[in-house]
C-alpha positions as CSV (number, residue, x, y, z in Angstrom):
1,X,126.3,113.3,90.1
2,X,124.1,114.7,92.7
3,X,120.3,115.3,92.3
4,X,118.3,117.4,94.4
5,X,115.3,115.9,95.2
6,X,112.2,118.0,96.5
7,X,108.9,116.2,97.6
8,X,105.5,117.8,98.3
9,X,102.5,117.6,100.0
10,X,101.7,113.7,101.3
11,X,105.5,112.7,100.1
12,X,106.6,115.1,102.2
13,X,104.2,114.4,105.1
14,X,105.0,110.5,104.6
15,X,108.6,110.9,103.8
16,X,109.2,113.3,107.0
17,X,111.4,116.0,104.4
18,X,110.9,118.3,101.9
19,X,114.3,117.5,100.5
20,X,116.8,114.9,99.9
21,X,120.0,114.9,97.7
22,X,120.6,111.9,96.0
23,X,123.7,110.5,94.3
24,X,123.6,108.5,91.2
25,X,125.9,107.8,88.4
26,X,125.9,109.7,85.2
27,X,123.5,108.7,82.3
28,X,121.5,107.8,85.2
29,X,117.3,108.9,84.7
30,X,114.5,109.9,86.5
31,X,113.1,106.3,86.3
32,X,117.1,105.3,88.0
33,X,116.1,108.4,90.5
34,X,113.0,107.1,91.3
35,X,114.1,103.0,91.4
36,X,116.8,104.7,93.7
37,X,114.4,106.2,96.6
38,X,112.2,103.2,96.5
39,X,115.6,101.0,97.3
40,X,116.0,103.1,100.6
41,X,113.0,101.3,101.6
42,X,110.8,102.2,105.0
43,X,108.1,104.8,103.6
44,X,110.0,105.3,100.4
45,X,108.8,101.8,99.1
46,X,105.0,103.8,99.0
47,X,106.1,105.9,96.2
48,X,104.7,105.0,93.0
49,X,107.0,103.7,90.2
50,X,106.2,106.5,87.6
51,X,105.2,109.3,89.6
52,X,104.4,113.0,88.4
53,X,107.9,114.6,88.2
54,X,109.1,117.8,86.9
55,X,112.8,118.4,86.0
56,X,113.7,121.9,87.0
57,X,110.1,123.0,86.8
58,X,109.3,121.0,83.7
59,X,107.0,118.2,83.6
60,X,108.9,115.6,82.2
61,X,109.1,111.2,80.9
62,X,110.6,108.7,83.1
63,X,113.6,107.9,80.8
64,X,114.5,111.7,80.7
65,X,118.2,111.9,81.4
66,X,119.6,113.7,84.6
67,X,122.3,116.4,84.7
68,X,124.4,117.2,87.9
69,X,122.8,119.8,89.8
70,X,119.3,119.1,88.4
71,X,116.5,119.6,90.3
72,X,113.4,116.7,90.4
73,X,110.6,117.3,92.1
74,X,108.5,114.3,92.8
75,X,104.3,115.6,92.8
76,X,101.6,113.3,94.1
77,X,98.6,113.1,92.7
78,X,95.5,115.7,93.9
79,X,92.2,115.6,94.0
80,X,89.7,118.3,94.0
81,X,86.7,118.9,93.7
């Protein structure tokens, strides 16, 4: 299945895109999603294990399933003040 993959803000900046489609097998999850980047080493391997993710603009778990054509957006954390 593929996944689209949007990053923001310093994962885009460190990552050098704003989007990557990613192939993975079905049942995979965002945990596989994530394991997956972080494979492709080079400034991937900063990515956290468990990072903020939302699921088609939900906020979802690591062990939520993916469905072909979703789209995962990985959010870094923010400060503010």
């Amino acid at each position: 299945m593929e996944i689209r993959t949007l990053f923001f803000a310093s994962y885009k900046e460190l990552l050098g895109t704003g989007e990557l489609c990613v192939h993975l097998p079905d049942g995979a999850t965002v945990s596989d999603l994530v394991s997956a980047l972080r494979s492709r080493g080079g400034a991937f391997t900063v990515l956290p294990t468990a990072p903020a993710v939302a699921v088609n603009r939900t906020y979802t778990h690591p062990s939520s399933l993916l469905n072909d054509g979703d789209e995962v957006a990985l959010i870094p954390p923010v400060a503010g003040g």
